[in-house]
N, C-alpha and C positions, 0 to 999 in steps of 0.2 A: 293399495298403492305401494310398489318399490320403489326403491332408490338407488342412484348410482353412486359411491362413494368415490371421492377424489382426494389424496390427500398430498397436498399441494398449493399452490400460492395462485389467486386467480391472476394476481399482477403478473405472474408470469407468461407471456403470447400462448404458449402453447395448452397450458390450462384454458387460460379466456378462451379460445380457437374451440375447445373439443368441449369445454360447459355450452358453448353459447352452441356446437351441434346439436348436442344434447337435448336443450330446453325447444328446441326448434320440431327436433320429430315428437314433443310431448312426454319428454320422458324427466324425470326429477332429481337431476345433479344435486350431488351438496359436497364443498369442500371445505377440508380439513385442515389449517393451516399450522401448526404447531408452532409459527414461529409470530401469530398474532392469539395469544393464549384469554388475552382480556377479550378478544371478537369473539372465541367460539369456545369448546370446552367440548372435555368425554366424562362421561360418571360412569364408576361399574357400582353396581350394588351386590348385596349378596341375598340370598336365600328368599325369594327365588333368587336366580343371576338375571342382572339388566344390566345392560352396556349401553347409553346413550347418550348423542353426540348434537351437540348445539350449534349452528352457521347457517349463515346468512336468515335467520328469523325462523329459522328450522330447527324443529325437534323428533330425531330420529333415533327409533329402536334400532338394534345392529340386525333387528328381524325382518326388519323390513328393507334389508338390503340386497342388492342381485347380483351387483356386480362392484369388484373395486382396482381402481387405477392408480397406483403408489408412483407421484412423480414429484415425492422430494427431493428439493435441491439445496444448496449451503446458503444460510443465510449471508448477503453480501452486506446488509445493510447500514452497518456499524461497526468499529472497531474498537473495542474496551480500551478503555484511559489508563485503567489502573489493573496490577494484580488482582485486587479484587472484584476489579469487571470481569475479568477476564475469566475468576475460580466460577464464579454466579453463573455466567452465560455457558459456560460447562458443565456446569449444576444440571440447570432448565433443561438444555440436550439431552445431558442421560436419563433425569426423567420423561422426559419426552418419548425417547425411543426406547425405555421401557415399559411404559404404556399403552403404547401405539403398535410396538413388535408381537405382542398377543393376538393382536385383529386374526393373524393367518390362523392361532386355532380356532378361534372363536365362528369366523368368518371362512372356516375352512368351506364348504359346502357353494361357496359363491366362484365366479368367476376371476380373474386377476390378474391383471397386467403389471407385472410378473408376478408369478409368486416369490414370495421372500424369500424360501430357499435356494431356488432357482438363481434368483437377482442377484444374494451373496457369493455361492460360489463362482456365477459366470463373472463377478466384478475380479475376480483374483488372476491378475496377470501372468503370471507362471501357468492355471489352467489353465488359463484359454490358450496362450501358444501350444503347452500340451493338445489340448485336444486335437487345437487346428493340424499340430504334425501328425497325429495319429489318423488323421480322417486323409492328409492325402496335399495337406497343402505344403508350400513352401514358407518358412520365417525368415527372416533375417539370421545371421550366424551373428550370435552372441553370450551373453550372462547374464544373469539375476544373480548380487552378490553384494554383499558386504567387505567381504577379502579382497586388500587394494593387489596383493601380490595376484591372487586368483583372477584378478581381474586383468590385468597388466600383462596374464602370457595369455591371455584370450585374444585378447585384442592386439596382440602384437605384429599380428599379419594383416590388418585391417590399414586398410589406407585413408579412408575415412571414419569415427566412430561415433555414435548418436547414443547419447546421453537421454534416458527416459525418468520421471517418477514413476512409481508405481500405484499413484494416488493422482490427488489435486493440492496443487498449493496458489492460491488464494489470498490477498490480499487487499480489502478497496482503499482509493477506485479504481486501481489499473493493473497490479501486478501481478501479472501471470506467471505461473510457471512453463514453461511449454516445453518441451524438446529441445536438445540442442546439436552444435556439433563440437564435438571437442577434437583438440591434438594427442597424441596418445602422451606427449610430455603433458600436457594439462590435468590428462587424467592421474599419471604419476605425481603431480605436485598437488594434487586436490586428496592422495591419499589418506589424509584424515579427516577429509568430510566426508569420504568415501566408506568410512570405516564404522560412523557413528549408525548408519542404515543403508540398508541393504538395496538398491535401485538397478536398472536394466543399461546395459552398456552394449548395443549393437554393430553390427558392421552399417554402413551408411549401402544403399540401393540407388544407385541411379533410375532417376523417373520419366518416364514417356508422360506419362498423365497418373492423375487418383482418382480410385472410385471409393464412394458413399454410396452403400448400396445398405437400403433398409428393408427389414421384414417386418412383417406383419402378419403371424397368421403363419399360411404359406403365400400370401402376394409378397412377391419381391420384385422392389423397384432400386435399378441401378444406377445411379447418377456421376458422370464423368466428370472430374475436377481438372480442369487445367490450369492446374496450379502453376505449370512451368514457364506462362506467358508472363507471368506478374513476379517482379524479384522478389519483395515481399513477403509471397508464398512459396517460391521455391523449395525450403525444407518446412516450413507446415503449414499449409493452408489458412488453419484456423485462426493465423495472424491479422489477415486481411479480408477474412471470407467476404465478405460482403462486393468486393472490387473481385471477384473473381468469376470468368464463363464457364459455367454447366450446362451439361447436356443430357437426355434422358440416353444410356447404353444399353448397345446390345449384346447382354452377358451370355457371351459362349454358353449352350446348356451344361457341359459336362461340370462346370464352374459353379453355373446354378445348383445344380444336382448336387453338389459335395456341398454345396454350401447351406441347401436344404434341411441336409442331413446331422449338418455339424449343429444347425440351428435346433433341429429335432434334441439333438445328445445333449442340448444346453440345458431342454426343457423352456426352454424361454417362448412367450407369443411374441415380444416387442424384443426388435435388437438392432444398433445403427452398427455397420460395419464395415470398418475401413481396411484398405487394398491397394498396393503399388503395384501397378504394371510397369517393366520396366521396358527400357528400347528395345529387347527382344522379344519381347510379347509373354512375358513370365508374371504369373500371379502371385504376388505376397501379402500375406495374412500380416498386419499389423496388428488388430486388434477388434474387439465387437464392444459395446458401451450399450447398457441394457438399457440406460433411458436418457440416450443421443438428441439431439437435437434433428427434425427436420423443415420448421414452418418455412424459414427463409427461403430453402430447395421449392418446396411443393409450391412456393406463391410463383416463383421465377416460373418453373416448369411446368405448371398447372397439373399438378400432380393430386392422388386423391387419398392421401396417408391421412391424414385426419380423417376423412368420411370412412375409412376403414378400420379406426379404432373408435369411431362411437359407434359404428355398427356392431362391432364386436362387443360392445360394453352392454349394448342394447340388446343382442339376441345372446350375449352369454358365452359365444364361441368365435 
């Protein structure tokens, strides 16, 4: 008997969604939660090597594994009181994800949504715009920078300019970071928060609509954001996704094709990828997010991105 490895939170929709695939076609999910250490556990021993991992009343050798889907996200759950909560819960983390970062040699030989090399470099914002220029696309004109002055004659001809992290910032229960739009004096008077880390400062793109176009594999499903019915979402969608109309699009092939390819150069099987068309019908690479969100999409649109990554988990490829 194999096993699927998940390592991931089942409270999270889209784990539950693709475990409860899973157990359905008969096949033997088990996840990994690292951020409930008292529910589940990993041993390595040595001589022989045994790596075994303890959840949901399951005890599994890493031998018996076939395939594995890495869909950890930030624990939202609590916020430390004290400096010392706060040194502790960053303790736990780096143990954790030294631990757990071994699986890809260990478990090289199995399948993986993504592989971890893969999933690291395509997370790095500076490559991916790279790539995406290299293969053919349009970006926004902008920087990645630290240097306020460096930033300040980039953006001097810009009439509007979008303020990006290069990460996530995070705080519960509400505080998002998200994009923004700044004045170009804002950004001059912000020059020394500008200065402490280095973040993306764009030209703004006017929008006709956004696409959400996920891969899988090679299926790629493109979903149109009308973001610009709703004020709300007018500069990010993701503020009010839920109050927003999608539609399933019909993505130009030559768009497909490049975007096939860029997917290929990722090495990536799973990537959610976002795209400004603008009132002229021009494609902009915003960015790809190797483990995106899509349940909410596929339940609106009857879509079948989950039955295509437990297939994938399930036959390996």
């Amino acid at each position: 008997m194999f096993w699927i490895l998940i390592i991931g939170d089942l409270d999270d929709p889209h784990v539950a969604k693709i475990y409860s695939l899973l157990k359905k076609k008969g096949e033997h999910p088990i996840v990994l939660n690292p951020f409930k250490g008292s529910e589940n556990s990993i041993s390595y021993t040595y001589d022989p090597l045994s790596i075994r991992i303890n959840a949901q009343g399951n005890s599994v050798e890493i031998k018996k594994i076939k395939s594995v889907w890495w869909r950890l996200k930030p624990n939202l759950t609590s916020i430390p009181e004290t400096q010392e909560e706060f040194e502790r819960t960053k303790f736990l983390h780096r143990e954790w994800q030294l631990t757990l970062e071994p699986l890809k040699y260990f478990l090289n030989e199995c399948f993986w949504i993504n592989r971890r090399e893969a999933d690291a470099l395509c997370r790095n914002k500076p490559y991916q715009l790279h790539m995406a220029k290299e293969e053919g696309f349009k970006i926004p004109n902008g920087i990645i920078s630290n240097n306020s002055n460096d930033v300040q004659k980039r953006i001097s001809g810009f009439k509007q300019v979008v303020y990006k992290p290069l990460s996530y910032y995070i705080v519960p229960p509400d505080r998002i970071l998200y994009s923004s739009i700044m004045t170009k004096d804002e950004v001059k008077q912000k020059s020394q928060n500008i200065e402490q880390a280095p973040c993306i400062f764009q030209e703004y793109i006017d929008k006709d609509f956004e696409l959400r176009i996920t891969i899988v594999g090679k299926k790629v499903f493109p979903i149109k954001i009308q973001s610009q019915q709703n004020s709300a979402t007018k500069f990010d969608w993701r503020k009010d996704q839920i109050n927003v109309d999608y539609e399933i699009f019909d993505l130009p092939k030559r768009i497909e094709q490049k975007l096939l390819h860029l997917h290929q150069k990722f090495e990536m099987f799973f990537g959610a990828y976002d795209f400004i068309v603008d009132p002229k019908g021009e494609y902009y690479f915003l960015e790809v997010n190797p483990a995106g969100q899509w349940l909410w999409m596929e339940e609106v649109l009857n879509l079948n991105i989950s039955e295509c990554i437990a297939e994938a988990l399930v036959n390996k490829k």
